[in-house]
C-alpha positions in Angstrom: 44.1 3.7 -58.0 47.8 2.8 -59.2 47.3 3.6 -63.2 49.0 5.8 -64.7 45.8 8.1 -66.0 44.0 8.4 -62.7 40.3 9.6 -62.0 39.0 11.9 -62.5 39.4 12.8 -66.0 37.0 15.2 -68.3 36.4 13.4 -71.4 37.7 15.0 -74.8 34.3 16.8 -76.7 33.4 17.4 -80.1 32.6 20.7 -81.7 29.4 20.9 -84.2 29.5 21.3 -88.1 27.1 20.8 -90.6 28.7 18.4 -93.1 31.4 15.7 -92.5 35.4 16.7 -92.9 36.4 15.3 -96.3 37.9 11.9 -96.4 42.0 12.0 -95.3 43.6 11.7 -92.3 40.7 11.0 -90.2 38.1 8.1 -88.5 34.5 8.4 -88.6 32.2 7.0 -85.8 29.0 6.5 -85.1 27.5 9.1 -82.5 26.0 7.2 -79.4 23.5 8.5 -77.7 23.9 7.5 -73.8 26.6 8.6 -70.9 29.9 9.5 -71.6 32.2 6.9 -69.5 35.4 6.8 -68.7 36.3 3.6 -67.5 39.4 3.0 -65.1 40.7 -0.5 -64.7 43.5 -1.5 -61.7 42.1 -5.2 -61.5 39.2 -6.2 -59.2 39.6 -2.4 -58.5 37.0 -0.1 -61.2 35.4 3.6 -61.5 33.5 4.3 -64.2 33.5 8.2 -64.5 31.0 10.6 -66.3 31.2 13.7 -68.1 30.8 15.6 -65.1 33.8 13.8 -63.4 31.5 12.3 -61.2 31.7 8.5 -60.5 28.8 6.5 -62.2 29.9 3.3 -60.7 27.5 2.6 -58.0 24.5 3.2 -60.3 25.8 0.3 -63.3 26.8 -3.1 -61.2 26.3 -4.7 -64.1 28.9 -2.3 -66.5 31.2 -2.8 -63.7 31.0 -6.5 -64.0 31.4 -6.7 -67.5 34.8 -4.8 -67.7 36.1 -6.6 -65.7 35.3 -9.8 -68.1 36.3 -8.3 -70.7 38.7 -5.2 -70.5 42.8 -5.7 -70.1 43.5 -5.8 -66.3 45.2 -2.4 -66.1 43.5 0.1 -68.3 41.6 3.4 -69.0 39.1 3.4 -71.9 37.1 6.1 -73.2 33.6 5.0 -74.4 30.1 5.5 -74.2 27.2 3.5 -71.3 24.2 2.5 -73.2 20.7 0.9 -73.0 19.6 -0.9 -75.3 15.4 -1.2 -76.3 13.2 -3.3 -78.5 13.7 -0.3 -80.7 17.2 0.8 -80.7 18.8 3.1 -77.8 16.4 3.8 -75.0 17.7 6.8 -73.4 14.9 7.0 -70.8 15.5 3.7 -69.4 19.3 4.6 -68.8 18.2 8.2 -67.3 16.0 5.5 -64.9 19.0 3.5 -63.9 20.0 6.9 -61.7 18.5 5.9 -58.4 19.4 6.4 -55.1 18.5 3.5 -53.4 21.1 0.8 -53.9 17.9 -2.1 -53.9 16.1 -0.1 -56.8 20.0 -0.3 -58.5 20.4 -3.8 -58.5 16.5 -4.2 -59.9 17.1 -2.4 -62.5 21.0 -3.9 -63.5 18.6 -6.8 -64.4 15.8 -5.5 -65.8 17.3 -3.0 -67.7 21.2 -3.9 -68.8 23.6 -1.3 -69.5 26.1 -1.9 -72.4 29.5 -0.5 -72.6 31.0 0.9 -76.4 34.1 1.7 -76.2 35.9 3.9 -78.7 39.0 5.2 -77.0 42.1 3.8 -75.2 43.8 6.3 -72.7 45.8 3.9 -71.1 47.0 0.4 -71.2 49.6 -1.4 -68.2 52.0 1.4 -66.8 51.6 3.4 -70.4 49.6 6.8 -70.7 49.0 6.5 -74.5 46.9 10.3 -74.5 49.9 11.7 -76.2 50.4 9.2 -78.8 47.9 9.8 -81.8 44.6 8.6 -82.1 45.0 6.4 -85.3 47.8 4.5 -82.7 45.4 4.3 -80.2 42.4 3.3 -81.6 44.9 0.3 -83.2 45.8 -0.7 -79.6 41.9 -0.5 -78.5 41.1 -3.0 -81.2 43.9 -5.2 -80.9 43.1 -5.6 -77.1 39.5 -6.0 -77.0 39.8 -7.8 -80.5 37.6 -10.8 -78.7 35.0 -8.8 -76.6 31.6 -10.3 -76.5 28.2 -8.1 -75.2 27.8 -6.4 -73.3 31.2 -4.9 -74.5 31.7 -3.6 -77.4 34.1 -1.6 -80.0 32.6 1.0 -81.8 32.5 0.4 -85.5 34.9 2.7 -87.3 35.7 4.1 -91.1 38.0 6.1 -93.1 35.1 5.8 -95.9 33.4 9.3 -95.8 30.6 7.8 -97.8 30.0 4.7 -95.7 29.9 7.3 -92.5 27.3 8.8 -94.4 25.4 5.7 -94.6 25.8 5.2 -91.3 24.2 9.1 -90.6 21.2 8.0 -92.3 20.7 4.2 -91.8 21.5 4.1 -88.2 19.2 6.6 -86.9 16.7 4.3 -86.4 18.8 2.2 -83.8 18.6 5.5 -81.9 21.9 6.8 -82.7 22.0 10.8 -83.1 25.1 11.5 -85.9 28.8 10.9 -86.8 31.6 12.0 -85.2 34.8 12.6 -87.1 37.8 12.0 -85.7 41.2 13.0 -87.0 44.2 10.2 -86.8 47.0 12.8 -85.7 44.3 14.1 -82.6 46.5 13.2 -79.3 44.0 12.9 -76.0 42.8 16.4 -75.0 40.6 16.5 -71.9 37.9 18.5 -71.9 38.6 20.0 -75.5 36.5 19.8 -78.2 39.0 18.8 -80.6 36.5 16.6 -82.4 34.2 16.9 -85.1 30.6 15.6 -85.0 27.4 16.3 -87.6 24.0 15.3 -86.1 20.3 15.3 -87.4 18.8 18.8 -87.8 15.3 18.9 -88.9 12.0 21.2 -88.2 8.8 21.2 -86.8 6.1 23.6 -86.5 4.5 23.7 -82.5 2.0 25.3 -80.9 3.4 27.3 -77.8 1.1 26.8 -75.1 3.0 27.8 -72.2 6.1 29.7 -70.8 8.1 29.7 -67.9 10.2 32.9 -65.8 13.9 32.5 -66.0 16.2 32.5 -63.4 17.3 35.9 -63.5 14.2 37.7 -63.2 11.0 38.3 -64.7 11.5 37.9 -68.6 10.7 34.8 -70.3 13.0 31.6 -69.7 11.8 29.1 -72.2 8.7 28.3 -74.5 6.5 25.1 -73.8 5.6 23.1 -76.6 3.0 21.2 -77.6 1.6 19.1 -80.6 -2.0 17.7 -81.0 -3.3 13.8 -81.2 -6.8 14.0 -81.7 -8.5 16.4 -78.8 -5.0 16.0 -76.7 -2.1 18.9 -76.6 0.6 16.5 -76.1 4.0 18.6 -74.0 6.8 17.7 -76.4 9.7 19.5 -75.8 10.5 23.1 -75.1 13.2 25.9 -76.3 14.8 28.5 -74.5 18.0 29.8 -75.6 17.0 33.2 -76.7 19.2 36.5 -76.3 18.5 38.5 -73.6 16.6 41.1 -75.6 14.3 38.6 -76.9 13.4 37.2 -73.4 12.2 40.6 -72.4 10.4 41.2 -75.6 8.1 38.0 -75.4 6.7 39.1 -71.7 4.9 41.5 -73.6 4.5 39.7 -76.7 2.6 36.6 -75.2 1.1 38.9 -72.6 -2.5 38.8 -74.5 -2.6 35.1 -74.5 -2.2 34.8 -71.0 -5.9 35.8 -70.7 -8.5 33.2 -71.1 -7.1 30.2 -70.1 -9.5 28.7 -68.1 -10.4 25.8 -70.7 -6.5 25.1 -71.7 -5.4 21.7 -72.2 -3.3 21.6 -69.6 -5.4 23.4 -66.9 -6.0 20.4 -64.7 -2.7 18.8 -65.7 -1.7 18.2 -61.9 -4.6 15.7 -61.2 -4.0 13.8 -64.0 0.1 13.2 -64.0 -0.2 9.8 -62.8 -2.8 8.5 -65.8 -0.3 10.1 -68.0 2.9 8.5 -66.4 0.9 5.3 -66.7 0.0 6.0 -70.6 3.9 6.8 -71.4 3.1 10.4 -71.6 5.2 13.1 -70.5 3.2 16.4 -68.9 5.1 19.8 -68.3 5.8 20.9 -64.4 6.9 17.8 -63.2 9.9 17.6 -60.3 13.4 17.0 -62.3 14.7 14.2 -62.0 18.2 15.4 -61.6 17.2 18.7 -59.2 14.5 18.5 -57.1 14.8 22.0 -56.2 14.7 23.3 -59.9 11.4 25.4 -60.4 9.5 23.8 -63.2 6.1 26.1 -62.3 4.7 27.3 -65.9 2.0 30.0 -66.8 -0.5 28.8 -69.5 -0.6 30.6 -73.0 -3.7 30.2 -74.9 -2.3 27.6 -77.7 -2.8 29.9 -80.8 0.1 30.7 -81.4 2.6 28.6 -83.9 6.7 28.3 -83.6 8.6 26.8 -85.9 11.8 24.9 -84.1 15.2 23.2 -85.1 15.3 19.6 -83.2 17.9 16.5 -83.8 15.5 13.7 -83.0 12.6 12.4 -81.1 12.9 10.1 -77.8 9.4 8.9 -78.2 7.0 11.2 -78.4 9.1 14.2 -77.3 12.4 16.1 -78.0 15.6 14.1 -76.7 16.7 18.0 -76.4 15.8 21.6 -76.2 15.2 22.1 -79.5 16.3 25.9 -81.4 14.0 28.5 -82.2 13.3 28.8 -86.1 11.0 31.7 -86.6 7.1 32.3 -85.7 4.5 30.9 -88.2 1.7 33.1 -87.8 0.1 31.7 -91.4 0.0 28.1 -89.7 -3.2 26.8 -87.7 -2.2 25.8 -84.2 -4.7 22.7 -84.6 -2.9 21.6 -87.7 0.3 21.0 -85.8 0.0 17.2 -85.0 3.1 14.9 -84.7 1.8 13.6 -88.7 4.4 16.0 -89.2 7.3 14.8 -87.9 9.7 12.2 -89.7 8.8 8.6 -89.1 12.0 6.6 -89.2 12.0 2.8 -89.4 14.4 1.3 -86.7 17.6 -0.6 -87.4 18.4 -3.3 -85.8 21.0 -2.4 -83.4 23.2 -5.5 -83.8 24.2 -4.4 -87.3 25.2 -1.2 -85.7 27.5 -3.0 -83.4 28.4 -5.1 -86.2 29.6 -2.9 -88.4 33.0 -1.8 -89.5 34.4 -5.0 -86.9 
């Protein structure tokens, strides 16, 4: 491919922090919530690469398609592949458009349309713009995609720290997960994490109900989670980064509520995946979808016992990720955990997301 930034390329990262930087030499964004893209543009010739450096291209006809309608003819643009719900993002339908067979592909380019936000410009003709500065680039990105239509789009952006703050709140609903800060000076640093981004934190109290072995050997690898609806232990989410001196202090810690299991929830959870698949319900155990030969066996815990966890936000009715272990909440009733607890959040319509800040 004859551009003068050439796949593949590791996308520049953000760091975490807790608060925004203070207004000053610096952009705030939006924080999309769907795969990092790097898009590379030599005509009728285009490769949309991930995070990983791996091409996506084969799996989003329909992205492909679109830059080429609406990106400049020779270019390399940094941005985000998204899917877009009745209510806002839908990250699990984007995780479906991974399919190997090239028939299911096309199906689901047309049942399920990708978007493309773009928020970056790498480079444009002959011109590698990563070493000019960001505020210069994000000029050029807007000044060349000035008349994009969906499903293209240019992130909104601000040097108002309080209207990024809006946006933090209000646009959560749309399915976006935070604000990423940006500073004006940043040249293009591959694989750095140069940038600044502030995402929902929140907690919720869970009932562990089951564990599985880590890698390394027998000590605890992660927690399974669960939180009731009526008479049903819904799986939502689990955690698992502990220190190593933790993992082996919870084999013996949940050893006694290994015992009497025979009644748990989820005993019989293997003849019933397909009811739940059909329902919209996710059930622990089931084959990854991104390693089939990743061991996802469990041993059941009797669901007494009560964690309280860190979390960004929902995807449904389950974590979008691992959430953080808080501290144990042995004064909490594992039946009063229900999902009453957790934040309800009204959805915004995407289109003023997309409309914002343009």
């Amino acid at each position: 491919m004859k551009l003068p930034v050439a796949p593949p390329v590791a996308p520049m990262l953000c760091k975490p922090a807790s608060s925004l930087p203070p207004e000053g030499a610096v952009l705030y964004e939006p924080k999309w919530d769907g795969f990092r893209c790097i898009v590379f543009r030599n005509g009728d010739e285009v490769v949309l690469g991930s995070r990983n450096e791996k091409p996506l291209t084969r799996y989003f006809p329909d992205v492909v398609e679109a830059v080429k309608a609406a990106l400049p003819d020779r270019c390399v643009v940094d941005g985000e592949i998204v899917v877009v719900g009745e209510r806002g993002l839908d990250f699990d339908a984007l995780q479906m458009r991974i399919h190997p067979a090239d028939s299911r592909v096309r199906m689901l380019a047309e049942t399920m349309p990708a978007s493309f936000v773009a928020f970056d410009l790498l480079a444009l003709g002959d011109e590698d713009l990563r070493g000019r500065p960001f505020g210069e680039r994000r000029s050029r990105l807007e000044a060349e995609l000035a008349g994009v239509a969906p499903p293209v789009h240019v992130t909104p952006a601000t040097t108002s720290r309080q209207t990024a703050e809006d946006w933090f709140s209000r646009f959560e609903g749309a399915g976006l997960d935070g604000v990423v800060a940006k500073g004006v000076e940043l040249t293009y640093q591959p694989d750095k994490r140069v940038m600044v981004k502030v995402k929902h934190a929140r907690t919720a109290d869970c009932v562990v109900a089951g564990f599985r072995w880590h890698k390394s050997g027998p000590v605890v690898g992660s927690l399974l989670l669960g939180l009731w609806r009526g008479d049903d232990l819904q799986h939502i989410g689990v955690i698992g980064a502990f220190p190593m001196t933790q993992r082996q202090a919870l084999v013996d810690e949940l050893a006694p509520l290994r015992e009497g299991v025979d009644d748990h929830p989820w005993k019989e959870w293997a003849t019933i995946v397909e009811d739940a698949r059909a329902e919209g319900r996710r059930l622990p155990g089931h084959q990854s979808r991104w390693n089939a030969k990743k061991d996802h066996s469990f041993e059941l815990l009797r669901p007494e016992r009560v964690v309280e966890i860190r979390y960004d936000q929902l995807q449904g009715d389950r974590l979008r990720h691992a959430g953080q272990f808080n501290r144990w909440r042995p004064d909490r009733d594992a039946r009063s955990c229900t999902y009453d607890q957790l934040e309800t959040i009204v959805p915004e319509e995407l289109k003023q997301v997309f409309a914002a800040g343009r």
